[in-house]
C-alpha positions as CSV (number, residue, x, y, z in Angstrom):
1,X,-5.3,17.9,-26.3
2,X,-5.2,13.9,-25.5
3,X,-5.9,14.7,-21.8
4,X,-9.2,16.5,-23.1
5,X,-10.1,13.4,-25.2
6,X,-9.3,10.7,-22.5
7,X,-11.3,13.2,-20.1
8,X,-14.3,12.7,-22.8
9,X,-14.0,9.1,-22.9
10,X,-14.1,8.6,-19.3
11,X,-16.9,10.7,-19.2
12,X,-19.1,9.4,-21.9
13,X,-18.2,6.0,-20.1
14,X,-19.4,7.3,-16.6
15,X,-22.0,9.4,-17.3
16,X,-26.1,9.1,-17.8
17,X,-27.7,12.7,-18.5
18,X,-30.4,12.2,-15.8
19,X,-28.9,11.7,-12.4
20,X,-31.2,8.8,-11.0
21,X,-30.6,6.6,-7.7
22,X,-31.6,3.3,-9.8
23,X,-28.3,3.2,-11.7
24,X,-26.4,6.1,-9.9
25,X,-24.0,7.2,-12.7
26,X,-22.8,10.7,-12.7
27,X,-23.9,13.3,-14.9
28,X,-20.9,14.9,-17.6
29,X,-21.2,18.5,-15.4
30,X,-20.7,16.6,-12.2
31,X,-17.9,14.7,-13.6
32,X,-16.1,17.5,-14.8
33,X,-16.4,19.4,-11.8
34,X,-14.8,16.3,-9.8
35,X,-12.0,16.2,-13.1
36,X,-11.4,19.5,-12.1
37,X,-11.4,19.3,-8.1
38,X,-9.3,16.2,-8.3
39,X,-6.7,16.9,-10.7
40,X,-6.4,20.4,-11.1
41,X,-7.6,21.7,-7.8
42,X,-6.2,18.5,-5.8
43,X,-9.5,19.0,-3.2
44,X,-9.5,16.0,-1.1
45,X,-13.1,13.8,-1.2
46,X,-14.6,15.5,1.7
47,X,-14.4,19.0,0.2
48,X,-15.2,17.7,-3.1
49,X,-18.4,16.2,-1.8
50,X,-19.5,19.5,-0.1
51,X,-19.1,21.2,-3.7
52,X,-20.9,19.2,-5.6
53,X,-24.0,19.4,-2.9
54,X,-24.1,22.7,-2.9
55,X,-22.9,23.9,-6.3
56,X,-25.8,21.5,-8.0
57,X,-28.5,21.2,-5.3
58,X,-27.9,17.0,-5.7
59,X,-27.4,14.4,-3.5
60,X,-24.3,12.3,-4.6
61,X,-23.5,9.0,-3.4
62,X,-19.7,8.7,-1.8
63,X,-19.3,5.3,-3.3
64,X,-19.4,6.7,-6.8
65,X,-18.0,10.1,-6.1
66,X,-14.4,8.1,-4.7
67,X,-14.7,6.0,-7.6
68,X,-14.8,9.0,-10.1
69,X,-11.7,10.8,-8.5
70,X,-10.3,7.4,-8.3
71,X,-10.1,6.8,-11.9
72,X,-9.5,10.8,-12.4
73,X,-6.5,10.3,-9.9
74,X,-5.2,6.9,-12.0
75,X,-5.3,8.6,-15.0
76,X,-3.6,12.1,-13.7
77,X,-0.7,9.6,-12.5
78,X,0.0,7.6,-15.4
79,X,0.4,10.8,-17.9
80,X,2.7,12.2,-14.7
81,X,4.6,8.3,-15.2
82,X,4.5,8.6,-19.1
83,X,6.3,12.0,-19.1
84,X,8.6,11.1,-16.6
85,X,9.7,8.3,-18.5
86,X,10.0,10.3,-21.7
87,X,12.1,13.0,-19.9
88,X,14.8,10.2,-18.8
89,X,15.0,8.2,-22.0
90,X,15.5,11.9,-23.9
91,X,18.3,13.0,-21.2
92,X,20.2,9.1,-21.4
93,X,20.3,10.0,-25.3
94,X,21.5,13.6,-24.3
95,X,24.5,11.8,-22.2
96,X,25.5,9.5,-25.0
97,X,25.0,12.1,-27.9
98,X,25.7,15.4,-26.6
99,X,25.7,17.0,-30.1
C-alpha cells in the first residue's frame, strides 16, 4: 500500500544498518518498531523509549528517537488531512448530484 512505500522511504532515508554513536541514525528494525508504537499503537515517547531499550538491548538517543515519531506523527496526520479532504469534496458532489 502507499503508506508501506512512504514508510520504506522514510526508512531508507533514516536508517544506517549498524547503530553507531558517531552518526546516530536509527536502524530499519528500530524504526519500524517506533512506526509502529507511534502510529498504530499511539505509545507516547516515554514508553516508546523503554521498548526499544529493552526489546533490542540498545541504548537510543531521545533526540533522534522524538525526531523519528515526529516525522512518523507528520506523516500519519497528513494521510488523516488527505482523506478527510477527499471525503468532503466526494459528499459536496453527492449534494449537488444526488443521482
Amino acid at each position: 500500500s502507499e503508506s508501506n512505500i512512504e514508510l520504506e522511504v522514510l526508512i531508507e532515508y533514516n536508517s544506517t544498518e549498524d547503530f553507531s554513536k558517531t552518526d546516530r541514525k536509527l536502524p530499519k528494525k528500530i524504526l519500524k518498531e517506533i512506526h509502529f508504537l507511534t502510529v498504530v499503537a499511539k505509545a507516547n515517547a516515554t514508553i516508546q523509549y523503554q521498548i526499544i531499550q529493552k526489546k533490542y538491548k540498545t541504548r537510543i538517543h531521545r533526540p533522534d528517537l522524538y525526531n523519528a515519531i515526529s516525522r512518523f506523527h507528520y506523516n500519519s496526520e497528513l494521510e488523516k488531512n488527505d482523506t478527510r479532504l477527499l471525503l468532503k469534496r466526494l459528499y459536496k458532489k453527492k449534494i449537488k448530484d444526488p443521482h
